[in-house]
C-alpha positions as CSV (number, residue, x, y, z in Angstrom):
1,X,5.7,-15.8,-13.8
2,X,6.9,-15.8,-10.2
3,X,10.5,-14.3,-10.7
4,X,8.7,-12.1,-13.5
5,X,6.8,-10.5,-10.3
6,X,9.9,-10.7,-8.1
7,X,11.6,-8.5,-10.6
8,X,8.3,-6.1,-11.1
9,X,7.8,-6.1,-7.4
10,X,12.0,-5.0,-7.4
11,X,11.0,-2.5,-9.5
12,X,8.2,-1.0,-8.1
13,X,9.6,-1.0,-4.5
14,X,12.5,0.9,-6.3
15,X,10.3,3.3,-7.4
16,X,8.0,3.7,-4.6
17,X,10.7,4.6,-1.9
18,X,12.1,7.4,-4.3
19,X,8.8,8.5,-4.4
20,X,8.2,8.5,-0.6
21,X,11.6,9.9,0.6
22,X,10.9,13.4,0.2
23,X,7.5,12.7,2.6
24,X,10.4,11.2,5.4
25,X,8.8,8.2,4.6
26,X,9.5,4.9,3.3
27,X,7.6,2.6,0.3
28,X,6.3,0.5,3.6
29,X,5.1,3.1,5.3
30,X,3.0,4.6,2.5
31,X,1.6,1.6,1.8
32,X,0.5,0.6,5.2
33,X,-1.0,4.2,5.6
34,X,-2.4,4.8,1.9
35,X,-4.3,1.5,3.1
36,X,-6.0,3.3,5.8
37,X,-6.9,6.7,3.3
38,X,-10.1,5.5,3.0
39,X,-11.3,3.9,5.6
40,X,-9.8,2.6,9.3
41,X,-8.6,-0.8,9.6
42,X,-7.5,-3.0,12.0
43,X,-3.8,-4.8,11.6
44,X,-5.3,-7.8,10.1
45,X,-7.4,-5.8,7.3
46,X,-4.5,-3.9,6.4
47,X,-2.6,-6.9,6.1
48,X,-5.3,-9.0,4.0
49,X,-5.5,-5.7,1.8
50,X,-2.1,-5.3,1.2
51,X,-0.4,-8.8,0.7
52,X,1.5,-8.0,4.3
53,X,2.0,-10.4,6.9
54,X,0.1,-8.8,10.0
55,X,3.5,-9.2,12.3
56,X,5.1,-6.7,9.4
57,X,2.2,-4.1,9.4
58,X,1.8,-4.5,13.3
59,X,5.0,-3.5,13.4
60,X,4.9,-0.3,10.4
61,X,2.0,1.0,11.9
62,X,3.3,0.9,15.5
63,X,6.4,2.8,13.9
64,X,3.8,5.4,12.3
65,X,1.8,5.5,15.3
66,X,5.2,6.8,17.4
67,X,5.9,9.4,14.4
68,X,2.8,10.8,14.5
69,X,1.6,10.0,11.0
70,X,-1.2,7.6,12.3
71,X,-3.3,6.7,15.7
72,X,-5.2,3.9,17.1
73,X,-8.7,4.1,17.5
74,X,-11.3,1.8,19.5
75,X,-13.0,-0.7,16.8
76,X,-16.5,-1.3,18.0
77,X,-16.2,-4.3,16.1
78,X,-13.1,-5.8,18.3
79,X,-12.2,-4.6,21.7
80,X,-8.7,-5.7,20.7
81,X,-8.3,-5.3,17.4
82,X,-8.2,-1.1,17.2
83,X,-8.7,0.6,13.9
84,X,-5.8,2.8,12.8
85,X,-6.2,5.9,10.7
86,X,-3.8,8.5,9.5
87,X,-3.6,11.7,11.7
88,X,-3.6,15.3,9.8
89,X,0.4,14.7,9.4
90,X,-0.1,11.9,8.0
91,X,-2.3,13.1,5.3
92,X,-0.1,15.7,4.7
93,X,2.5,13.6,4.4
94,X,0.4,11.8,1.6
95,X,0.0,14.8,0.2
96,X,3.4,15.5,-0.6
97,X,4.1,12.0,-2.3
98,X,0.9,12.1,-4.5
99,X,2.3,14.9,-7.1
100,X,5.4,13.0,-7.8
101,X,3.6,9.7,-7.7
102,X,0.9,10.9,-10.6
103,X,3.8,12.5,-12.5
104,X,5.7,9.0,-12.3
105,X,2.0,7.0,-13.4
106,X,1.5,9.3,-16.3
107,X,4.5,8.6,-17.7
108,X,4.4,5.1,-17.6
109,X,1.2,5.5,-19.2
110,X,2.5,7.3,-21.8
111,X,5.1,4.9,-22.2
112,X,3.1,1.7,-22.4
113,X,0.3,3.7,-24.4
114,X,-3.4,3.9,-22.7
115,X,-4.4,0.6,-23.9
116,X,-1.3,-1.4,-23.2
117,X,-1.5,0.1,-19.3
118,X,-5.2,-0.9,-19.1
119,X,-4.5,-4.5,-20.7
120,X,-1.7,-4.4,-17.8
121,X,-3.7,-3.7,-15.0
122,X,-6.2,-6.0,-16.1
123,X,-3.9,-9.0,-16.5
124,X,-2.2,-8.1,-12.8
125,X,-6.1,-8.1,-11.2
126,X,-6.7,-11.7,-13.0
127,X,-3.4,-13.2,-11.6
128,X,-4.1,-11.6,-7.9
129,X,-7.8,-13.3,-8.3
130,X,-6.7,-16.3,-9.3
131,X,-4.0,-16.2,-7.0
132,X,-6.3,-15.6,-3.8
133,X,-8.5,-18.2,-5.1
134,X,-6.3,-21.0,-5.4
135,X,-4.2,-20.0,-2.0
136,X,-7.3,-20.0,-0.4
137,X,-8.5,-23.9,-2.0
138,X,-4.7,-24.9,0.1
């Protein structure tokens, strides 16, 4: 199973970073800021989210920070710990990757059929549960 997701995880970094270039950004850098779309989060949160370590996202979103795709805000939760969001560039910057991105889905979906892709997806969220829950039993 584990180089089966090494080579999946090959793949889909391939994919994503073809998908993110024309945005000037890179597969890392979407997925640090598509993690804050929806809500701020600090470093850690991102991290947790994503399957990061916090040293790699600290240092993505300081890079995204600089470019002006994302900001830091206070956390009233954590005087330390600030919340970063995407700034209007880097929505729009989103924005540009999302057309090619849902091209790229519905045609894996048409390719795997409707069924297959949710037997897929459903099969990925079990191993990530079970995952999580025996990582966090160590």
């Amino acid at each position: 199973m584990a180089l089966g997701a090494f080579r999946l995880n090959g793949q889909f970094l391939h994919v994503a970073e073809e998908l993110a270039r024309p945005s000037g950004m890179t597969a890392a850098w979407w997925q640090v800021l598509g993690a804050v779309l929806g809500e701020p989060l600090p470093v850690a949160g991102i991290a947790r989210v994503m399957g990061m370590t916090r040293q790699g996202v600290q240092r993505i979103a300081d890079l995204l920070v600089e470019r002006g795709l994302a900001e830091y805000r206070p956390n009233p939760a954590h005087r330390r710990a600030k919340l970063l969001r995407p700034t209007p560039a880097g929505l729009a910057a989103i924005a540009t990757i999302d057309p090619g991105h849902q091209k790229f889905a519905d045609r894996l979906v048409r390719e795997l059929g409707v069924e297959d892709a949710r037997q897929c997806l459903a099969a990925l969220q079990r191993l990530s549960a079970a995952l999580d829950r025996l990582t966090e039993e160590s």
